[in-house]
MARNUTOR-267045 format. One record per residue (C-alpha): x, y, z. Coordinates in Angstrom, 3 decimals, decimal comma. Example, Ala and Ser with C-alpha at 12.3 -4.5 7.8 and 13.67 -1.06 7.14 Angstrom:
REM MARNUTOR-267045
- px|py|pz
- 12,300|-4,500|7,800
- 13,670|-1,060|7,140
END
This chain:
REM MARNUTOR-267045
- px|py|pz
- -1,254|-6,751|8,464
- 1,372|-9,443|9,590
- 4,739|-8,658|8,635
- 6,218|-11,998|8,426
- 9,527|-11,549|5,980
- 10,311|-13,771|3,389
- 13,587|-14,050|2,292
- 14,101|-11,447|-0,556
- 15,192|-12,804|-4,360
- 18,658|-12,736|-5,204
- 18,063|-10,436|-8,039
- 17,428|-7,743|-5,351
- 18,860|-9,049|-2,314
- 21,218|-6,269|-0,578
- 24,881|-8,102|-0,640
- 27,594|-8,025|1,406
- 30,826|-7,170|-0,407
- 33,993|-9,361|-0,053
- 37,217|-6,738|0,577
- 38,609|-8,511|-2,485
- 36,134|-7,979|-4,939
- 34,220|-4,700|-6,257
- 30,700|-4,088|-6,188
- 28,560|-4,090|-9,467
- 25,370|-3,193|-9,951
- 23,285|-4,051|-13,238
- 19,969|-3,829|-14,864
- 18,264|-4,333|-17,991
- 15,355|-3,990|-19,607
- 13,190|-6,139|-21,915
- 10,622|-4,593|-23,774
- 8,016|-6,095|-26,375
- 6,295|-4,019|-29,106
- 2,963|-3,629|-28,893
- 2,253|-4,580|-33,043
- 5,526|-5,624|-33,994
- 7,024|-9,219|-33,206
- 10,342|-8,265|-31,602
- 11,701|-8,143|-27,994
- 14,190|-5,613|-27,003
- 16,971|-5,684|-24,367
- 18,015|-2,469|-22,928
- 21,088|-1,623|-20,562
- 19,049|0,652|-18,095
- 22,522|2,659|-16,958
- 23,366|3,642|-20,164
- 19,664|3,431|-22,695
- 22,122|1,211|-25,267
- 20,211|-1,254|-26,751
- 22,082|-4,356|-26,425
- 20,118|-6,870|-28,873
- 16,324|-6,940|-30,485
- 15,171|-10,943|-30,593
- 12,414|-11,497|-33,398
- 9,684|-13,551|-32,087
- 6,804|-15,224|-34,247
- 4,566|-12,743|-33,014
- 3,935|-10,087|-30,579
- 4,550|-11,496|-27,086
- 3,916|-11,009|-23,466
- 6,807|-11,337|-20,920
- 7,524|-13,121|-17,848
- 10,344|-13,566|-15,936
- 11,028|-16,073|-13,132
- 12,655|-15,905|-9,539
- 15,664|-16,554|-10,677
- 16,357|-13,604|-13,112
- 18,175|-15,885|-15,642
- 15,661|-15,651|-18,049
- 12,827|-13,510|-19,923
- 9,668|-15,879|-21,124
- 7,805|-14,856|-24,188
- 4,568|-16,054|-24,433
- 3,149|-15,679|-28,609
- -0,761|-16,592|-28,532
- -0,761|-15,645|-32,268
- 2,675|-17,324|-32,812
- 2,069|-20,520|-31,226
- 4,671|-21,094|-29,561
- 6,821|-19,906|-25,830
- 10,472|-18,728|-26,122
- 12,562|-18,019|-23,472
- 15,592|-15,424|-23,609
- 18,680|-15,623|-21,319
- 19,134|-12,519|-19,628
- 22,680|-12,551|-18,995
- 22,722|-11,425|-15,610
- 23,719|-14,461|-13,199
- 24,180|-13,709|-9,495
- 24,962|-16,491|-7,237
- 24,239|-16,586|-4,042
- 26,894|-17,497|-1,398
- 25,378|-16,934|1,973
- 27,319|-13,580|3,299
- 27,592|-12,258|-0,492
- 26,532|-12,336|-3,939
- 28,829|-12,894|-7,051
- 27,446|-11,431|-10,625
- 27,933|-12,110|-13,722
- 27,208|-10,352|-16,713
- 27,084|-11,169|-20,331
- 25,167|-10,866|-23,380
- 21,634|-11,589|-24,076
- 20,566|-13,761|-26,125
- 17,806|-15,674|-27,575
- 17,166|-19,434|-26,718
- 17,546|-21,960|-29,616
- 14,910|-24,135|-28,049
- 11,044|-22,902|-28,359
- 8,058|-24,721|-26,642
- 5,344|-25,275|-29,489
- 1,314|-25,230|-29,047
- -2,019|-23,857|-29,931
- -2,490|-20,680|-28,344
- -0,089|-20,210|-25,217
- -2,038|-18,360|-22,704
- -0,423|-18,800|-19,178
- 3,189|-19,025|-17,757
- 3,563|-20,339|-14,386
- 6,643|-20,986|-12,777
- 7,180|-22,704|-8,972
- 10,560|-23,528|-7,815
- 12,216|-24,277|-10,847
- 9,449|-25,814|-13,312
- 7,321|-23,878|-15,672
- 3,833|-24,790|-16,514
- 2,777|-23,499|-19,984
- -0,828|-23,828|-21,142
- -2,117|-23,565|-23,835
- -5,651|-22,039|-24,451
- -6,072|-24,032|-28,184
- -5,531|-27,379|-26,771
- -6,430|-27,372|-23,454
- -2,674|-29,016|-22,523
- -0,318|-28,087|-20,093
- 3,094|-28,812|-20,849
- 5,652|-28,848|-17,988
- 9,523|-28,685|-18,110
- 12,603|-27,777|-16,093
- 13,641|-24,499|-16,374
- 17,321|-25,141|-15,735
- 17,209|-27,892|-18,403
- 15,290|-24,931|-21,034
- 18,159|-22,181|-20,270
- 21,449|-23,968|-19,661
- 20,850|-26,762|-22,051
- 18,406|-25,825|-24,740
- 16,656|-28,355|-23,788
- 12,722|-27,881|-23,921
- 11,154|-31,084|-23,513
- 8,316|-31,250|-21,966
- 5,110|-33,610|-19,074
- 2,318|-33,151|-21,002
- -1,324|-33,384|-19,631
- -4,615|-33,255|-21,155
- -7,419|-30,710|-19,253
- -9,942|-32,146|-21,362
- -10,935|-29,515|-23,646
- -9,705|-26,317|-24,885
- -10,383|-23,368|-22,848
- -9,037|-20,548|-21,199
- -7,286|-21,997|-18,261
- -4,092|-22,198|-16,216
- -1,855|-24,943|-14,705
- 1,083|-24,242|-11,801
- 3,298|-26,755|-10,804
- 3,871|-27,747|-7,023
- 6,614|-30,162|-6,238
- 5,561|-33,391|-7,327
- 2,147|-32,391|-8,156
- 0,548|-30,259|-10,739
- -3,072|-27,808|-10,071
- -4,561|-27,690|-13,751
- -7,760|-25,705|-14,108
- -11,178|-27,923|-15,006
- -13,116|-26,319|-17,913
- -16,671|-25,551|-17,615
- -18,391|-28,966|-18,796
- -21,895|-27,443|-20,583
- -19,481|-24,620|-22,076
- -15,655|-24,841|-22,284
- -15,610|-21,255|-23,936
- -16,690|-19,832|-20,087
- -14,124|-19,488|-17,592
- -13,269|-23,137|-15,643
- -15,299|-24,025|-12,486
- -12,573|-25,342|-10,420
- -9,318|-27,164|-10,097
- -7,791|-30,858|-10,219
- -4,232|-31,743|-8,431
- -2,349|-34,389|-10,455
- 0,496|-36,767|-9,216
- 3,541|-37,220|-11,593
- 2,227|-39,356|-13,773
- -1,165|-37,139|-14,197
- -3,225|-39,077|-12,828
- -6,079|-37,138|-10,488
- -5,598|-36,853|-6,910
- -8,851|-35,907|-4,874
- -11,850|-34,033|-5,761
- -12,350|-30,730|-7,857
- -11,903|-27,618|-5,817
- -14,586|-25,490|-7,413
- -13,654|-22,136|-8,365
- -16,179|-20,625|-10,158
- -15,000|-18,497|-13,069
- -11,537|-18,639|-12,391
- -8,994|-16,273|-13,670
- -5,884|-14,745|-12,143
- -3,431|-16,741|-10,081
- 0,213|-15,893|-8,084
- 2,580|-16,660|-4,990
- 4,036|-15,150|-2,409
- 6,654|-17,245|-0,690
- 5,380|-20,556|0,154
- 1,220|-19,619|-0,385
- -0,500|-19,594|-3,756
- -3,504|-17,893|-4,659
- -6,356|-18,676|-7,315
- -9,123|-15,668|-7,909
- -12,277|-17,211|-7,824
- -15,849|-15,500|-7,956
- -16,438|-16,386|-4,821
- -13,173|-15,868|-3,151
- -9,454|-17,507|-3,447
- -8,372|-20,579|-3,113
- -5,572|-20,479|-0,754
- -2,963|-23,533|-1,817
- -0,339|-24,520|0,796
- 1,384|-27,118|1,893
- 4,789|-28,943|0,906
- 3,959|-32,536|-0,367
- 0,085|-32,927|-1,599
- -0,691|-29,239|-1,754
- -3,349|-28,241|0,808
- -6,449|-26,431|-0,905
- -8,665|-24,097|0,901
- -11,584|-21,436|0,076
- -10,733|-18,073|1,523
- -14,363|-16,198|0,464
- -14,687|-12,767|0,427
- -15,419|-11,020|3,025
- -16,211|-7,125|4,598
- -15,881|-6,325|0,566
- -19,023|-4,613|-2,175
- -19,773|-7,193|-4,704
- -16,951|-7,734|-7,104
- -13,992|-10,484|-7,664
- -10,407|-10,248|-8,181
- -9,276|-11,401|-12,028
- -5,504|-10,802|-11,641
- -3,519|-11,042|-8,717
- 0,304|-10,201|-7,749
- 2,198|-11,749|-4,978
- 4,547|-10,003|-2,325
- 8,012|-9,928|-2,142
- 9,627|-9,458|1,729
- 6,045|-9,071|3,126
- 3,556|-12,583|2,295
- 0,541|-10,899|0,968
- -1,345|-10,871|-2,334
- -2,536|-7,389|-4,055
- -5,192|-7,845|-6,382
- -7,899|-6,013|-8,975
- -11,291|-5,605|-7,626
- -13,136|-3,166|-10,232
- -11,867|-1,125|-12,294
- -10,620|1,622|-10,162
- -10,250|-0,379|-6,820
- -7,477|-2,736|-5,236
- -7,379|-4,979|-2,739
- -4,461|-5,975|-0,079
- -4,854|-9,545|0,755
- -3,119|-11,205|3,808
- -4,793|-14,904|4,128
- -3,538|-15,289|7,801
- -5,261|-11,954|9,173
- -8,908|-12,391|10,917
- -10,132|-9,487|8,249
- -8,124|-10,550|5,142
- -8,965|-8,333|2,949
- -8,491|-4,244|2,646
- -9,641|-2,461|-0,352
- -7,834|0,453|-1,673
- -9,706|3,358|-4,010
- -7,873|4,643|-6,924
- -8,679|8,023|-8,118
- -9,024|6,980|-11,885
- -9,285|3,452|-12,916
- -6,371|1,164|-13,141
- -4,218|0,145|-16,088
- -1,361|-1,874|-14,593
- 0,036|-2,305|-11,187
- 3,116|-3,987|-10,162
- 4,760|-5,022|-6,274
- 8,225|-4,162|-5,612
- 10,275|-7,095|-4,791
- 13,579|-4,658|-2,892
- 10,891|-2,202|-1,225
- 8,409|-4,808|0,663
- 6,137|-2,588|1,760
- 5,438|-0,522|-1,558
- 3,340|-1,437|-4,704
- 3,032|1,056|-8,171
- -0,146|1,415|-10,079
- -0,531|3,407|-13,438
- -3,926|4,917|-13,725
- -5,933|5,935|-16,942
- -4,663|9,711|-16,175
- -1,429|9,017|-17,107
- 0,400|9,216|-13,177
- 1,947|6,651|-11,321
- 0,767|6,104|-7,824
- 2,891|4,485|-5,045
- 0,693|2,429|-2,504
- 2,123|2,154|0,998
- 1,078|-1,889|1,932
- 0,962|-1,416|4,996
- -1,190|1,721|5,435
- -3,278|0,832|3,032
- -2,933|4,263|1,226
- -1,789|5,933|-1,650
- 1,460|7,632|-0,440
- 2,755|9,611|-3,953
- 2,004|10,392|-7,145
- 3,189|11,919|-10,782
- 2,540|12,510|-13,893
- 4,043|10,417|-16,333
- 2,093|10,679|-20,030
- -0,241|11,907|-21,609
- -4,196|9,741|-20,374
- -4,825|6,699|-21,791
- -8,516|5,576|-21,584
- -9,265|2,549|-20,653
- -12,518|2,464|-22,675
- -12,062|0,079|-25,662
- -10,733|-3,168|-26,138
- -8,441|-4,459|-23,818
- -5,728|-5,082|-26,102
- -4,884|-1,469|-26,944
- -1,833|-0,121|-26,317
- -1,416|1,039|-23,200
- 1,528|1,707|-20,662
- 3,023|-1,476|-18,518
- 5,306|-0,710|-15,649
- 8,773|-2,638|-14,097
- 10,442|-2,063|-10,933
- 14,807|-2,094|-11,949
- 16,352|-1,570|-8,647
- 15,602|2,640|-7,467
- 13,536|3,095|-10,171
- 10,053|1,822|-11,869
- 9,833|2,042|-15,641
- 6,431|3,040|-17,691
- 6,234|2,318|-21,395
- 4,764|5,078|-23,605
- 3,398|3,141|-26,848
- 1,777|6,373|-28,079
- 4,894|7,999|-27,392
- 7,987|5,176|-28,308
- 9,554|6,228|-24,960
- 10,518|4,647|-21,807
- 10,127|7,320|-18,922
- 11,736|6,361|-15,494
- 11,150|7,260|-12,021
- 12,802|7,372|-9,110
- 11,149|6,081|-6,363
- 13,301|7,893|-3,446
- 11,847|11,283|-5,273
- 9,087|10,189|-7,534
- 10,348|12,425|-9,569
- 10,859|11,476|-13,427
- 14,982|11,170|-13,495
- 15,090|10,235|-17,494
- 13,803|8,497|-20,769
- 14,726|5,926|-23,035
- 13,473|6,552|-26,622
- 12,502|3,077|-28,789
- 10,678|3,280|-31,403
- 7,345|1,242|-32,723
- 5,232|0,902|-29,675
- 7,130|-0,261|-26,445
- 4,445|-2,177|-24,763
- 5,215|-5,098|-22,027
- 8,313|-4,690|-19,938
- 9,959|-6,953|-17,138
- 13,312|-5,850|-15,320
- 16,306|-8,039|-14,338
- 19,428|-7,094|-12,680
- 20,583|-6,264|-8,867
- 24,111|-5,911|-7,153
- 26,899|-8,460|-6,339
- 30,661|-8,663|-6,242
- 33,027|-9,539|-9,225
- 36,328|-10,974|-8,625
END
C-alpha cells in the first residue's frame, strides 16, 4: 500500500523537549454509561475520577483533531454538548507545550430533534439531526473558548437518517431518498456558504458511514465510496468496489500517519482501503465477527478490533494480517439488537482501553506486550469511550 505520511496530530505527536522545561505526559479518559445519562472523566495514570458531567440522556462521544474537546451526541436528549478536556498542547514547530487543567462541562448546548451525526473538518463541526433533517454548522473554537454555540443552518429537505461534513467554504449534506425518506439517502449535494446548491447530486445509494484521512474524505456507498478531494469546490469521485464478494462498507475509520481508510464489510470481515493504489481494496477475515474497531493515530501502521469472543486483535496495515491477540472479557454476542451493551475500545498513548458494561470495568492493554497491564473499576455500565492526552513540555 503507499506509505505516504501525514503529519501526525498534536495529541500524539512525539515532541522535542526544550533543556528548560520538563517533559509531561497525560491522558484521560471519557467514558459514557451505557443506560445512565452521565459522562465520566478519568485520569488514566492514576484511575481517579476527576469529574462525572450529567447529560440529558445517554450519549455517544466524539472527539476532534484537536483534543480540546469531548462531543456528546444525545438522540434521546435532543440536544449536542461538548466537554473541554483540559488537556491543551500547543504546537511550536521543534516542541510541544501542555497544559493541563480540569474538565469541565460546556455551558453552551446545540439543540435539535434527534442528533445523529458529528462531523468535524478543520475546525467546524457539522451536526445533523435525524428529526429534522437540518444540519447545523458552527466554529468549534467559538463553541469551546467562548461558549458560544451559534450555529449555519440548512434544510436537507426532509427528515431522515443522514449526515453533513463541512469542507472549507462548502458543505456535502446527504439527499434523502425522495419516494421514502425513512430509507437510507441516495446521494449527496455540495452547498456554497450561503446554502445554496452547487452542481449535481452525487448518487450514493444507501449511504451510511463517512471519515478522513488527511486531506481525502470518504462516503460508504452500496456501490462503492465516494472519494471527496480537493481544496476549494471539493472534487467528488466514485471509487466502486472492486476484486471484493458482494457486500458494502457502513462505517468507516480514517488513518492517522499512513492515508488510508479501514472499513466494515460483513460482519466478521474488514477492509483496508488506499484510494490511490491500482487494487484499492484488501479484505481482512476476522475469526469471530466484529464489535468495534478503532486506528491508532501514534502507531500508523496498526489498527485494534474487539471481536464477539471477547479478545482484542491488533491488525498490522500494512500486511494486511492479524498480528496479536488476547483475551480481554468474557463473549459478547453480537446477536440482538444493536444497541446492547457491548465493549467500545480507545487508543491513550501505549495502551488501548476496552469497556466491560457487563462487568463496570475498564481493562487496559499494552500494546508493546498485548498483555492486560491493569483495570479501572466504574460502575453502571461503561459503554462509549474516546481518549485525549499525549506529551509536551511545561515551563
Amino acid at each position: 500500500m503507499s506509505r505516504r505520511l501525514l503529519p501526525l496530530l498534536a495529541t500524539t505527536a512525539l515532541m522535542s523537549t526544550p533543556v528548560f522545561a520538563d517533559e509531561l505526559t497525560a491522558w484521560r479518559l471519557f467514558v459514557a454509561d451505557h443506560a445512565a445519562p452521565q459522562v465520566t472523566a478519568l485520569d488514566l495514570a492514576s484511575g481517579d475520577t476527576l469529574a462525572t458531567f450529567p447529560l440529558a440522556s445517554p450519549g455517544v462521544l466524539y472527539k476532534t483533531h484537536s483534543g480540546e474537546a469531548v462531543y456528546v451526541v444525545q438522540g434521546a436528549g435532543n440536544q449536542v454538548s461538548a466537554i473541554a478536556s483540559g488537556i491543551a498542547i500547543d504546537d511550536h514547530g521543534d516542541h510541544g507545550d501542555i497544559a493541563v487543567s480540569a474538565p469541565k462541562l460546556i455551558d453552551a448546548t446545540v439543540p435539535g430533534t434527534k442528533p445523529v451525526h458529528f462531523v468535524e473538518h478543520n475546525g467546524k463541526i457539522a451536526l445533523f439531526f435525524d428529526g429534522e433533517g437540518k444540519t447545523r454548522l458552527l466554529s468549534e473554537h467559538a463553541w469551546i473558548d467562548d461558549a458560544n454555540a451559534a450555529t449555519t443552518e440548512f434544510d436537507s429537505g426532509a427528515p431522515h437518517h443522514g449526515v453533513a461534513v463541512p469542507w472549507g467554504d462548502y458543505t456535502i449534506v446527504s439527499v434523502p431518498n425522495p419516494e421514502d425518506p425513512t430509507k437510507l439517502p441516495i446521494g449527496v449535494k455540495v452547498l456554497d456558504a450561503a446554502g445554496a446548491p452547487v452542481g449535481d447530486l452525487h448518487a450514493c445509494a444507501d449511504l451510511h458511514g463517512e471519515a478522513s484521512s488527511g486531506n481525502v474524505l470518504a462516503i460508504a456507498c452500496a456501490e462503492g465510496l465516494l472519494i471527496v478531494t480537493g481544496s476549494g469546490e471539493p472534487q467528488i469521485d466514485l471509487l466502486p468496489y472492486t476484486g471484493l464478494p458482494e457486500g458494502k462498507s457502513t462505517t468507516l475509520i480514517g488513518g492517522t500517519g499512513f492515508q488510508y481508510f479501514l472499513g466494515n464489510y460483513g460482519a466478521d470481515k474488514l477492509v483496508i482501503i488506499d484510494p490511490a493504489e491500482a487494487a484499492p481494496f484488501r479484505l481482512v477475515e476476522l475469526p469471530t465477527r466484529r464489535v468495534h474497531f478503532v486506528t491508532d493515530p501514534q502507531r500508523p501502521k496498526f489498527a485494534y478490533i474487539f471481536t464477539e469472543d471477547g479478545k482484542l486483535n491488533q491488525l498490522n496495515i500494512i500486511s494486511g494480517e492479524l498480528s496479536k491477540s488476547v483475551s480481554v472479557t468474557e463473549p459478547y454476542s453480537m446477536d440482538g439488537e444493536w444497541s446492547l451493551p457491548r465493549p467500545r475500545i480507545a487508543v491513550a498513548g501505549d495502551v488501548v482501553a476496552v469497556t466491560d458494561p457487563n462487568a463496570s470495568t475498564i481493562h487496559l492493554i499494552d500494546i508493546a506486550t498485548f498483555t492486560q497491564s491493569g483495570e479501572l473499576p466504574l460502575a453502571g455500565a461503561p459503554y462509549n469511550i474516546v481518549a485525549i492526552g499525549g506529551s509536551g513540555s511545561t515551563h
